[in-house]
N, CA, C and O atoms as CSV, one atom per row, in Angstrom:
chain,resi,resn,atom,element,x,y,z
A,1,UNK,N,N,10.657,181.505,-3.739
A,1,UNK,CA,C,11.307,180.202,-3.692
A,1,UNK,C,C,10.880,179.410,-4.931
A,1,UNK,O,O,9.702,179.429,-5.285
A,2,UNK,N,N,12.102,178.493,-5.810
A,2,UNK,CA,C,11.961,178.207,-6.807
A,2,UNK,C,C,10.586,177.066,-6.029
A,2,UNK,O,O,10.335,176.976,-4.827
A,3,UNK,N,N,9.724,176.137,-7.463
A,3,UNK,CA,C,8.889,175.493,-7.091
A,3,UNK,C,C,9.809,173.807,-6.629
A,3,UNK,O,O,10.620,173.312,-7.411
A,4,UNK,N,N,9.495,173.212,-5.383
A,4,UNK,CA,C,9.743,171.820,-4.811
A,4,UNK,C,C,10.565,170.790,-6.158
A,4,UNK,O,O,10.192,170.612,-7.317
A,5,UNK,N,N,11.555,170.355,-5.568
A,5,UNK,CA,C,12.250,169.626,-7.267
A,5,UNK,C,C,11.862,167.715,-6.678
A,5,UNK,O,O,12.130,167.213,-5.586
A,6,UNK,N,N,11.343,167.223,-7.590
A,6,UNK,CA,C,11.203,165.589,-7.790
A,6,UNK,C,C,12.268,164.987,-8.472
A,6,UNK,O,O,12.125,163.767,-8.549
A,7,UNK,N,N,13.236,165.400,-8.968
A,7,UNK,CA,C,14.297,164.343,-10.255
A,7,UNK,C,C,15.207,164.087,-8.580
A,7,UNK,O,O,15.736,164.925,-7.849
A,8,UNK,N,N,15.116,162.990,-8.472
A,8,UNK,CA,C,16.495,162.394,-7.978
A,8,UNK,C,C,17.799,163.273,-7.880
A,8,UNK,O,O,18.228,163.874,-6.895
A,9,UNK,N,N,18.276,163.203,-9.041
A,9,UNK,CA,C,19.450,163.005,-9.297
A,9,UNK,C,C,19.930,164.332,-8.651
A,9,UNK,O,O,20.874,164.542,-7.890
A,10,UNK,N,N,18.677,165.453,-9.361
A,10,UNK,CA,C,19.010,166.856,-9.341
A,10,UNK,C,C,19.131,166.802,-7.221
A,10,UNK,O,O,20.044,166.892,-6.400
A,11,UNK,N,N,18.227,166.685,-7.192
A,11,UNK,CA,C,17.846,166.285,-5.395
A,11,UNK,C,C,19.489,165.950,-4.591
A,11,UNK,O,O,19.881,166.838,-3.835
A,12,UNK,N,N,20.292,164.845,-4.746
A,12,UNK,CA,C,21.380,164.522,-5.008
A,12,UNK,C,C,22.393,165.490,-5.179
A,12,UNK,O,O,22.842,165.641,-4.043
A,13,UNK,N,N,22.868,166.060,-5.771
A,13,UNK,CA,C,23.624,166.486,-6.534
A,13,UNK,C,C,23.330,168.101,-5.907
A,13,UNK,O,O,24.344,168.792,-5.804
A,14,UNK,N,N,22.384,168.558,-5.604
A,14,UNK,CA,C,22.610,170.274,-5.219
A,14,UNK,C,C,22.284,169.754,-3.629
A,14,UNK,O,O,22.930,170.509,-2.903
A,15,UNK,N,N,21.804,169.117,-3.092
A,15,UNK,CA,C,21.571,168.452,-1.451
A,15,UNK,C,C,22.858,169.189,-0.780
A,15,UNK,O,O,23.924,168.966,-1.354
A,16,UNK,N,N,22.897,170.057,0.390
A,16,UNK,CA,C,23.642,170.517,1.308
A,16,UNK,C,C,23.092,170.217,2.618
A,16,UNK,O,O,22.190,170.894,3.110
A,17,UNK,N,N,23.556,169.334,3.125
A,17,UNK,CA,C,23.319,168.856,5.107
A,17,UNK,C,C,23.979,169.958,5.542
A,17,UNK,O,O,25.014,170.433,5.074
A,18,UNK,N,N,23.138,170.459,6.739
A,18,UNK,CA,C,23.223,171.473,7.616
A,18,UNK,C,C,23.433,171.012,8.609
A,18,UNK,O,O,22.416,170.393,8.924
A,19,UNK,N,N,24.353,170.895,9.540
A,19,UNK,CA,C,24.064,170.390,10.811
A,19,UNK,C,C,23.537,171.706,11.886
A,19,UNK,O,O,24.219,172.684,12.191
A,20,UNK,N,N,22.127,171.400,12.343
A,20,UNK,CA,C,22.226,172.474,13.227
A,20,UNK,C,C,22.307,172.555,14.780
A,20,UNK,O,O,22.030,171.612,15.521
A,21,UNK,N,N,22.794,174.014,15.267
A,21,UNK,CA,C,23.036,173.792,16.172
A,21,UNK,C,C,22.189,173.076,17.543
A,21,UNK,O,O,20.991,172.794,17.549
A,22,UNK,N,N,22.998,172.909,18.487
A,22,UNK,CA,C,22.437,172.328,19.871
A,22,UNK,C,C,22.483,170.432,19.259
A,22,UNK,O,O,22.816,169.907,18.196
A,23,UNK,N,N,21.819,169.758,20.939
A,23,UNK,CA,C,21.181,168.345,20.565
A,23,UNK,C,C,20.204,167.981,21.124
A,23,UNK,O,O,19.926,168.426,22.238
A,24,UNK,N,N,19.599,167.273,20.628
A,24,UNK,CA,C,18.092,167.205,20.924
A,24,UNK,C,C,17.614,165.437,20.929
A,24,UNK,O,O,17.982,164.451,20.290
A,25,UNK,N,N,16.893,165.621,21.708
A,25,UNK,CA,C,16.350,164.056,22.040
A,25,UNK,C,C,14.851,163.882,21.820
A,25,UNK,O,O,14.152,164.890,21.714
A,26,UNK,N,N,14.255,162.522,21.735
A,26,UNK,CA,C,13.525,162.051,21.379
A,26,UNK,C,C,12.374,161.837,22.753
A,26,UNK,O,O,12.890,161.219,23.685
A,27,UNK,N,N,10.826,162.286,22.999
A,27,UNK,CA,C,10.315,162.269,24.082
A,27,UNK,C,C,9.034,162.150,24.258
A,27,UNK,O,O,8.257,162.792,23.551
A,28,UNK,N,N,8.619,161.349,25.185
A,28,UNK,CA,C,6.541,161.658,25.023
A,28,UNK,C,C,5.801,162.613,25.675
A,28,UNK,O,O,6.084,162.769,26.863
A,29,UNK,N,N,5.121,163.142,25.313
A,29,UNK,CA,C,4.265,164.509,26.463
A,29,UNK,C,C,4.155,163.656,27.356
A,29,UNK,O,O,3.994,162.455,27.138
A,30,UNK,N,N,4.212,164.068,28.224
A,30,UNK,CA,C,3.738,163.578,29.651
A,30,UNK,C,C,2.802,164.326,30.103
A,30,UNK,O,O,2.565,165.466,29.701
A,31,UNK,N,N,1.949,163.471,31.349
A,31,UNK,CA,C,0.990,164.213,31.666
A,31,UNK,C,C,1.690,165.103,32.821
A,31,UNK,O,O,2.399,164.799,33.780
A,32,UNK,N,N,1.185,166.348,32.318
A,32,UNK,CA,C,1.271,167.645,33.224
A,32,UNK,C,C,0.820,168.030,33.327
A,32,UNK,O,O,-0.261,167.656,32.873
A,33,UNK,N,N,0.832,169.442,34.094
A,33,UNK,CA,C,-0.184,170.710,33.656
A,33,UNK,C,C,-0.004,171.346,32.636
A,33,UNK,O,O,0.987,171.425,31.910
A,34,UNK,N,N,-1.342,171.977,32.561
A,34,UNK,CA,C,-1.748,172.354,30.848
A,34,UNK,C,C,-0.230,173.211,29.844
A,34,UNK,O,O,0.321,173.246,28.744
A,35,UNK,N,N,-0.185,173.820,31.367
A,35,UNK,CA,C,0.826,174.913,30.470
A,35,UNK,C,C,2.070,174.533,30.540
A,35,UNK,O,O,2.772,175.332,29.921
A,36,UNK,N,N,2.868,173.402,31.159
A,36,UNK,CA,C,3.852,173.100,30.958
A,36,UNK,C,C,3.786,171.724,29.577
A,36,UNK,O,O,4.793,171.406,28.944
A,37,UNK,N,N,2.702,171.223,29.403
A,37,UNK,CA,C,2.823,171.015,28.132
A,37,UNK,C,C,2.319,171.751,26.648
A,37,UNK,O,O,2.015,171.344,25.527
A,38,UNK,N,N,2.426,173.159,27.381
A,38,UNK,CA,C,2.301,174.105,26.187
A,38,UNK,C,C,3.607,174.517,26.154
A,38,UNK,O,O,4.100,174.430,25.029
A,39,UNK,N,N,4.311,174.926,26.983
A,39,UNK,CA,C,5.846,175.359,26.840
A,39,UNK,C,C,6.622,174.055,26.196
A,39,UNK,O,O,7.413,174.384,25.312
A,40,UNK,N,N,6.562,172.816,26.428
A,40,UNK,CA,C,6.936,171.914,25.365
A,40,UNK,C,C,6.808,171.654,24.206
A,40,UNK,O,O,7.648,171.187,23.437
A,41,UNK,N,N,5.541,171.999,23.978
A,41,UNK,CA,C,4.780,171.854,22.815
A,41,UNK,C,C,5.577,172.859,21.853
A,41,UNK,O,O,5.937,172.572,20.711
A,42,UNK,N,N,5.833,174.297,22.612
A,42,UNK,CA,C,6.662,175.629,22.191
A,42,UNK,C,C,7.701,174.988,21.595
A,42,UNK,O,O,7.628,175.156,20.378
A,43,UNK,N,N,8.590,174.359,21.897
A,43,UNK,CA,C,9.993,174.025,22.361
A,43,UNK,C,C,10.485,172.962,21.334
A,43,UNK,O,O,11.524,172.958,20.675
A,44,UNK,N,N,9.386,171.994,21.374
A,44,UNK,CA,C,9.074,171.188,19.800
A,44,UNK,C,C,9.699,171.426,18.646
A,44,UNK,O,O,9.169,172.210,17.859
A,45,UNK,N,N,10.782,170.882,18.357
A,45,UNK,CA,C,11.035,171.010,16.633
A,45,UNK,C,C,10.493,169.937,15.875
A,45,UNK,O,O,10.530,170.093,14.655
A,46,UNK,N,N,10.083,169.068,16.236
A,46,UNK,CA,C,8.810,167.872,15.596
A,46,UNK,C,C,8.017,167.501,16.608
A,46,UNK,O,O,8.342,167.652,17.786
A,47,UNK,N,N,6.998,167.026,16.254
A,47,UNK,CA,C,5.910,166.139,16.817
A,47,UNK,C,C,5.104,165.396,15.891
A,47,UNK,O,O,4.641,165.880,14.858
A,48,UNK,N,N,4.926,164.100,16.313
A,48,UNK,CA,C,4.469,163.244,15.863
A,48,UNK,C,C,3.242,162.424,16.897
A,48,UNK,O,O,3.475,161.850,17.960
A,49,UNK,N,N,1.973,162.571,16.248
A,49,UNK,CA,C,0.978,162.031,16.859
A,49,UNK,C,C,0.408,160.584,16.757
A,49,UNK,O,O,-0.481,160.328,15.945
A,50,UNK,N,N,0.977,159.553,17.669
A,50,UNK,CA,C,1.001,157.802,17.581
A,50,UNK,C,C,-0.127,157.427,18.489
A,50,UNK,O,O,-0.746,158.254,19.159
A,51,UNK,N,N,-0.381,156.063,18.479
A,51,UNK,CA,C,-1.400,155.554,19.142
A,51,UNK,C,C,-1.096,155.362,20.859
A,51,UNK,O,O,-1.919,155.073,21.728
A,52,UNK,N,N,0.369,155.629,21.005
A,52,UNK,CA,C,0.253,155.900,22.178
A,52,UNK,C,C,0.119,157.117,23.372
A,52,UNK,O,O,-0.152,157.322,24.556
A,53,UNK,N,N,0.549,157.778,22.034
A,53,UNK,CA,C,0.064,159.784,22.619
A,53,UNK,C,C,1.539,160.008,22.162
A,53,UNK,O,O,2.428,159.203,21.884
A,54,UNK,N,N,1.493,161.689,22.180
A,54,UNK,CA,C,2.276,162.611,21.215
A,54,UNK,C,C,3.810,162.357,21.586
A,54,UNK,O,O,4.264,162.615,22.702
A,55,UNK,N,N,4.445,161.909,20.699
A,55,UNK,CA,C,6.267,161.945,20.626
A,55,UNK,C,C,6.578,163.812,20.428
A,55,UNK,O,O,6.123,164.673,19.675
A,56,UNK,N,N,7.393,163.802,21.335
A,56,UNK,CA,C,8.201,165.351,20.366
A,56,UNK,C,C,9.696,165.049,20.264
A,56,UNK,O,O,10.309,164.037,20.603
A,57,UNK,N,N,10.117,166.168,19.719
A,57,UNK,CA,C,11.818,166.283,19.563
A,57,UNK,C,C,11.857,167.487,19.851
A,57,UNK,O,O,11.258,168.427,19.327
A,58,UNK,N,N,13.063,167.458,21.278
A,58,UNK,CA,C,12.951,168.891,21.943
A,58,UNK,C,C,14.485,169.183,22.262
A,58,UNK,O,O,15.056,168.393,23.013
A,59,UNK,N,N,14.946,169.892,21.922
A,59,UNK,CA,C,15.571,170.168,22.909
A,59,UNK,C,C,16.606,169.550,23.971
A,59,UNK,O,O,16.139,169.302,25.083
A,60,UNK,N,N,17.421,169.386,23.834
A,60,UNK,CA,C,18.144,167.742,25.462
A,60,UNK,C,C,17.629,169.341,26.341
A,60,UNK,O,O,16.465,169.349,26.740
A,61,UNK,N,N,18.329,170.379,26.559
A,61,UNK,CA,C,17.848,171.026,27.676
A,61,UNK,C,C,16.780,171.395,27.895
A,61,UNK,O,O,16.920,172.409,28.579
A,62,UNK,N,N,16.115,171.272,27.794
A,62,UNK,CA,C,14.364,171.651,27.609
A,62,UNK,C,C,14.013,170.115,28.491
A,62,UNK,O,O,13.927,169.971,29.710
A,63,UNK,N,N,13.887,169.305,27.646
A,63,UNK,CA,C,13.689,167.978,28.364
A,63,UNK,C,C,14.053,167.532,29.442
A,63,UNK,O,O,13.341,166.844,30.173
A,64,UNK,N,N,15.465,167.942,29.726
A,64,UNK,CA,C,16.104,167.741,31.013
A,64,UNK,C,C,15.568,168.418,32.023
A,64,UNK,O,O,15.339,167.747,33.029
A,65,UNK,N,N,15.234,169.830,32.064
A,65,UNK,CA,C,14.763,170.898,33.057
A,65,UNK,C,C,13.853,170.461,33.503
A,65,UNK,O,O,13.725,170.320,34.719
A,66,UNK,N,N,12.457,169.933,32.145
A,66,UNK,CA,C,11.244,169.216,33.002
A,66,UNK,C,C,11.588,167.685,32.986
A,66,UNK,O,O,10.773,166.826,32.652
A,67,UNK,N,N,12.566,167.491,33.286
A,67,UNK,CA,C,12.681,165.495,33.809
A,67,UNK,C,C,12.137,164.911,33.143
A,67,UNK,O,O,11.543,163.968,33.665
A,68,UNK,N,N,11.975,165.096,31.476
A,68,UNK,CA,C,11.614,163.850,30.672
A,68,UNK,C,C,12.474,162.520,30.539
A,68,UNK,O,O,13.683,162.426,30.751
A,69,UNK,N,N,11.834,161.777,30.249
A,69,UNK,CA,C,12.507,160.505,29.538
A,69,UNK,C,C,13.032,160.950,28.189
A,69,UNK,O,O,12.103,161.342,27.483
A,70,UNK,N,N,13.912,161.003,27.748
A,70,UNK,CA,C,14.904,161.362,27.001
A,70,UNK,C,C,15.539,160.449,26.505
A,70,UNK,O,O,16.364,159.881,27.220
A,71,UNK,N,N,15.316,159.926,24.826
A,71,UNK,CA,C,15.850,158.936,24.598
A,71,UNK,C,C,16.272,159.101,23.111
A,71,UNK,O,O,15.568,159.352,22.132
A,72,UNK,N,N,17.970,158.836,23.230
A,72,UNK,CA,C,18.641,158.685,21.771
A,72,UNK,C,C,18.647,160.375,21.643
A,72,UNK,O,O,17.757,161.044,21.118
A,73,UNK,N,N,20.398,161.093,22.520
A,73,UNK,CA,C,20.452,162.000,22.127
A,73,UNK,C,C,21.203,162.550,20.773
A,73,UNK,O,O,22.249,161.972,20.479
A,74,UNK,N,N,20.826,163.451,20.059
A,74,UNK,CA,C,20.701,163.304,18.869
A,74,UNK,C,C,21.728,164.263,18.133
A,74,UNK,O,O,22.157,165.072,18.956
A,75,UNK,N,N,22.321,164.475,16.764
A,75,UNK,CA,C,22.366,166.071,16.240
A,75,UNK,C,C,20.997,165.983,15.381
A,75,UNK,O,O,20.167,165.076,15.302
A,76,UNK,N,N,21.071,167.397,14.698
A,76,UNK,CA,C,19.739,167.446,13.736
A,76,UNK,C,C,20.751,168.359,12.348
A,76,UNK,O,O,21.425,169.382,12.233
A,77,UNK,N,N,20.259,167.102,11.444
A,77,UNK,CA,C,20.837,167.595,10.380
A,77,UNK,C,C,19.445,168.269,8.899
A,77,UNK,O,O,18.602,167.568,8.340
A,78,UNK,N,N,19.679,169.606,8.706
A,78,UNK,CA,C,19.062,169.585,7.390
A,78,UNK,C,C,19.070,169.464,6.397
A,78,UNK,O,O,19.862,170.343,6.058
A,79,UNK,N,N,18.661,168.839,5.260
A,79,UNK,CA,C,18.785,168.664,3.966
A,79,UNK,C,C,18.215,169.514,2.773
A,79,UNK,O,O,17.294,169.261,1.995
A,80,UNK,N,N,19.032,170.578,2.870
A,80,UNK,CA,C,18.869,172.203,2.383
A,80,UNK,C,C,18.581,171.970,1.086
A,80,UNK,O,O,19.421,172.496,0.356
A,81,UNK,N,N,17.554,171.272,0.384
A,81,UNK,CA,C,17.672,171.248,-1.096
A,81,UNK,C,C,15.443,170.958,-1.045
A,81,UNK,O,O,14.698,170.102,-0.568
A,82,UNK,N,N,15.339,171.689,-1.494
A,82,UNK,CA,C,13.794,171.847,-1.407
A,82,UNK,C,C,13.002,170.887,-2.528
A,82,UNK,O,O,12.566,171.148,-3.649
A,83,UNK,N,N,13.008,169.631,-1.709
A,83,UNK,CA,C,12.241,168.887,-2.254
A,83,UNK,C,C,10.810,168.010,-2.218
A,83,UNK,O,O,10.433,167.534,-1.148
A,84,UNK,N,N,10.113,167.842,-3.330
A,84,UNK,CA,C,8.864,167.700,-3.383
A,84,UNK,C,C,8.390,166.581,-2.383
A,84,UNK,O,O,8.980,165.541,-2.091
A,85,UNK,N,N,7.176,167.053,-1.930
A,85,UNK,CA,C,6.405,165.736,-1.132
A,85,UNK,C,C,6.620,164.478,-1.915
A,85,UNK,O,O,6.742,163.402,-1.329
A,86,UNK,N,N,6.665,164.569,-3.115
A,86,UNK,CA,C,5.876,163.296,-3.777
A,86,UNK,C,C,7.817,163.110,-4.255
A,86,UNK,O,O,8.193,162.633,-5.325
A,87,UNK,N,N,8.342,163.399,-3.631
A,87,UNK,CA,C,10.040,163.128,-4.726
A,87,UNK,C,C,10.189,161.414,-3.978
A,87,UNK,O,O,9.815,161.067,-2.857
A,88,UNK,N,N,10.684,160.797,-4.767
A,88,UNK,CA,C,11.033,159.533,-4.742
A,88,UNK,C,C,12.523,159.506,-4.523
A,88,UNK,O,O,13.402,160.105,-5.142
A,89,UNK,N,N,12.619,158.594,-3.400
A,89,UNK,CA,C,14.547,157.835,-3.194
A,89,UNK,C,C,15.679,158.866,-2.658
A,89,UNK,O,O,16.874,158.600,-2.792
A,90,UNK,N,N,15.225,160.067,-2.040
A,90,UNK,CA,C,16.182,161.156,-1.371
A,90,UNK,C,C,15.834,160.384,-0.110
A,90,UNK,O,O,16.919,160.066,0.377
A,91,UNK,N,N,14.937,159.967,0.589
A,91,UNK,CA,C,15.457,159.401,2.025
A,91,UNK,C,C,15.999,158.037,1.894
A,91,UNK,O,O,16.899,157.712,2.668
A,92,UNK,N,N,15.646,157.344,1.170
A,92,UNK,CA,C,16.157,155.875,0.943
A,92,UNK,C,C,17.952,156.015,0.558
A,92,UNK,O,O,18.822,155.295,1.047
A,93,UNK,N,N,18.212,157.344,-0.620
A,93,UNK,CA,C,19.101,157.474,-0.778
A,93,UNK,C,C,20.208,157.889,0.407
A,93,UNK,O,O,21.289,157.318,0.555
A,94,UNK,N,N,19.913,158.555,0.895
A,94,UNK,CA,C,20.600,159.020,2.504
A,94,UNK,C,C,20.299,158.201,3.152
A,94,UNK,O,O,21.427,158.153,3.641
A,95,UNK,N,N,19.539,157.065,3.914
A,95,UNK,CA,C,19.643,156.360,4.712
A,95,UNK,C,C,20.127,155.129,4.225
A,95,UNK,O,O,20.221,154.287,5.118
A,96,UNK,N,N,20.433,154.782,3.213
A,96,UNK,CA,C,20.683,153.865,2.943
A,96,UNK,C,C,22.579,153.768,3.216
A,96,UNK,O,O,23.254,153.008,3.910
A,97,UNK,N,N,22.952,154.937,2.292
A,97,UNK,CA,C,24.569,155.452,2.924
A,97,UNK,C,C,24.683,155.842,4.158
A,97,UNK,O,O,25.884,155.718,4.398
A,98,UNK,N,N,24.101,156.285,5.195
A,98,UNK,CA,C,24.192,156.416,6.752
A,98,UNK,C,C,24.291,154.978,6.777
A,98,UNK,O,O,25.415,154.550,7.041
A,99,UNK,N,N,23.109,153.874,6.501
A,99,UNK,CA,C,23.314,152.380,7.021
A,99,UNK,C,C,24.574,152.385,6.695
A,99,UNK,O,O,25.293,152.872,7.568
A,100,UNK,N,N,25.331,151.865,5.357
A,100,UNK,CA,C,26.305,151.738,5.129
A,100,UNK,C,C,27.266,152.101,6.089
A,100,UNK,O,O,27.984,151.225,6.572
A,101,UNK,N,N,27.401,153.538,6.504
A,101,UNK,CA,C,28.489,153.838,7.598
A,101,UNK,C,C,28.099,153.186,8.926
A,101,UNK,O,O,29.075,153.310,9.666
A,102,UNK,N,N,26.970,152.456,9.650
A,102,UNK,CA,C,26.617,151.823,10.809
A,102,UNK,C,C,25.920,153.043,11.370
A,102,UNK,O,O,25.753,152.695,12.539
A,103,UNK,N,N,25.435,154.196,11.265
A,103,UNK,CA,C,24.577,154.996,11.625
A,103,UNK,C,C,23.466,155.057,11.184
A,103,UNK,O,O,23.086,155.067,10.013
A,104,UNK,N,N,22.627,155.123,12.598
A,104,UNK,CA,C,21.521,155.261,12.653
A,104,UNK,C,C,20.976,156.608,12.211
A,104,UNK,O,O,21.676,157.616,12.114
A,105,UNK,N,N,19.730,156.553,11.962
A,105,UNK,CA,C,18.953,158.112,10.977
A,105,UNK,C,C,17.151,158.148,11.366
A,105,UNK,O,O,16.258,157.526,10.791
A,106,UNK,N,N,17.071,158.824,12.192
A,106,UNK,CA,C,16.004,158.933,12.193
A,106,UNK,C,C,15.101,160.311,11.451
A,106,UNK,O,O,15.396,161.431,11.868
A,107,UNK,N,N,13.976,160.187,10.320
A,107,UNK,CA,C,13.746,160.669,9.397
A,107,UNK,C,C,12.430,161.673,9.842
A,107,UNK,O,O,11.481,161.224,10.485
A,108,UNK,N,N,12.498,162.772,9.503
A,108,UNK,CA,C,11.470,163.830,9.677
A,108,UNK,C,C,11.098,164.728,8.631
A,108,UNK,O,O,11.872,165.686,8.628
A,109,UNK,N,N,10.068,164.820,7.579
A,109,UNK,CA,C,9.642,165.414,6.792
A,109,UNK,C,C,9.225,166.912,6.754
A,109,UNK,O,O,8.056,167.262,6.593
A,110,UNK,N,N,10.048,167.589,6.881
A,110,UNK,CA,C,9.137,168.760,6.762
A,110,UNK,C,C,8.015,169.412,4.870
A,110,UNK,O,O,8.012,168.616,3.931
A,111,UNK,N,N,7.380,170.585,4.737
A,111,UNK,CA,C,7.557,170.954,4.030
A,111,UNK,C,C,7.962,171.079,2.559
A,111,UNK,O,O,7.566,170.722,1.449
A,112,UNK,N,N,9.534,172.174,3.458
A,112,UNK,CA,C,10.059,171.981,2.027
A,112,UNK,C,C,11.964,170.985,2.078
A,112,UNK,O,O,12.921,170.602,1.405
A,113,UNK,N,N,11.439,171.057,3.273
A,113,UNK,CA,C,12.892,169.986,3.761
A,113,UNK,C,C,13.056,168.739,4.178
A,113,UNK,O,O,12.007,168.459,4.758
A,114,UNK,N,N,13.947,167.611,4.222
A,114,UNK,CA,C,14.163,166.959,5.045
A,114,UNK,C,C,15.048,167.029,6.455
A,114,UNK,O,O,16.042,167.756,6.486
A,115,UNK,N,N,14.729,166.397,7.402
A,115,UNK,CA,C,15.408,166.661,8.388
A,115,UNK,C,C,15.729,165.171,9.219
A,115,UNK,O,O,15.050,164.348,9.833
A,116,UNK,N,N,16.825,165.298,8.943
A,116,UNK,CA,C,17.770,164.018,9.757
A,116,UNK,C,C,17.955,164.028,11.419
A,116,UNK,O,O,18.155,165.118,11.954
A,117,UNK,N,N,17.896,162.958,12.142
A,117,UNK,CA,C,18.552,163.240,13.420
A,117,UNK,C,C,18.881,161.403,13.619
A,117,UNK,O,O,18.363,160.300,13.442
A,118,UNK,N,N,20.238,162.136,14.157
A,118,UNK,CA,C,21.334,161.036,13.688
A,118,UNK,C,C,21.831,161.156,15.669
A,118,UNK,O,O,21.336,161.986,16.431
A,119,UNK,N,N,22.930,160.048,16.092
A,119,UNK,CA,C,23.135,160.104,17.009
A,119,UNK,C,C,24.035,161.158,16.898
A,119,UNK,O,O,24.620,161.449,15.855
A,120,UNK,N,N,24.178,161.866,18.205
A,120,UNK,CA,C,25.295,163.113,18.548
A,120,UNK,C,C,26.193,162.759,18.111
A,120,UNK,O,O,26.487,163.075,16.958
A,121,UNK,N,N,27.095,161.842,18.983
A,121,UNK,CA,C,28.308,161.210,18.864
A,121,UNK,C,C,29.014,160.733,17.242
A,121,UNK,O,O,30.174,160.388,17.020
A,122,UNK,N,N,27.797,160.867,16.204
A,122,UNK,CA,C,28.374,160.458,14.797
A,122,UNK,C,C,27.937,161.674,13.821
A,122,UNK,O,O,28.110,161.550,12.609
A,123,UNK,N,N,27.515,162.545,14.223
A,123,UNK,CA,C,26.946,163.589,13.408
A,123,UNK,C,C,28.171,164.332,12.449
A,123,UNK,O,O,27.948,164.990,11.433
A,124,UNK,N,N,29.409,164.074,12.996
A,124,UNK,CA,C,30.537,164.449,12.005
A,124,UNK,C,C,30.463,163.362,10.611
A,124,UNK,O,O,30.383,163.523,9.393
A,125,UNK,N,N,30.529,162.326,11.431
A,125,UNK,CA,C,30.885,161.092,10.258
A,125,UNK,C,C,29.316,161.156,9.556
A,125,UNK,O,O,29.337,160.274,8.697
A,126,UNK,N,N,27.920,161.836,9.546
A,126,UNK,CA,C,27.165,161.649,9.089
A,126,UNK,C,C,26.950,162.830,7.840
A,126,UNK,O,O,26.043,162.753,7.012
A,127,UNK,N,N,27.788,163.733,7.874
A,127,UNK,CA,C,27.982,164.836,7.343
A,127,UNK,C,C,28.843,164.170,6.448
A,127,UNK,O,O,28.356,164.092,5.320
A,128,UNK,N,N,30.071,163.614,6.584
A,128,UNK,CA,C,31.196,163.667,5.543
A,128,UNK,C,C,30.561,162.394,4.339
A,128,UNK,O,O,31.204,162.132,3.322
């Protein structure tokens, strides 16, 4: 894999959104038993560790099966262009045009990607 790109523009300009499949919602571990918050934990395509205890992004069916609170179901879009930790104005740049269209964007860093999750219901209009 070529090395992580920082120029804007280039960032921009080769950027391909993926929408991938399924939808997935926004959720807190709950207290369970051990191993049903290991099968969540599994199931996890983010987690984020806050002062009020662990958020994930799972799954809507996953969440639903164990009766989470489930909130803001989602698509998940990727931003197929491998860019650097330290790259400047690729999320500002995309969220700023989602604002523009009245969609919401909630932002997840991976790696070597970004990863969008936008409401279900607009994930077409968040693509075009």
């Amino acid at each position: 894999m070529p090395p992580p790109e920082t120029d804007l523009a280039v960032l921009l300009a080769t950027m391909h959104p993926v929408l991938q499949p399924g939808h997935f919602v926004f959720s807190a571990l709950p207290d369970v038993p051990a191993e049903v918050q290991a099968t969540l934990l599994q199931a996890a395509v983010s987690t984020v560790r806050e002062a009020e205890g662990l958020s994930l992004v799972l799954p809507e069916d996953v969440a639903r099966q164990h009766g989470l609170d489930a909130r803001l179901r989602c698509a998940w879009i990727t931003l197929t262009v491998h860019s650097d930790l330290q790259a400047v104005g690729l999320t500002a740049a995309v969220s700023t045009a989602l604002a523009a269209a009245g969609i919401a964007c909630n932002v997840v860093a991976g790696l070597r990607h970004d990863h969008l999750f936008v409401p279900a219901d607009q994930a077409s209009a968040a693509l075009a």
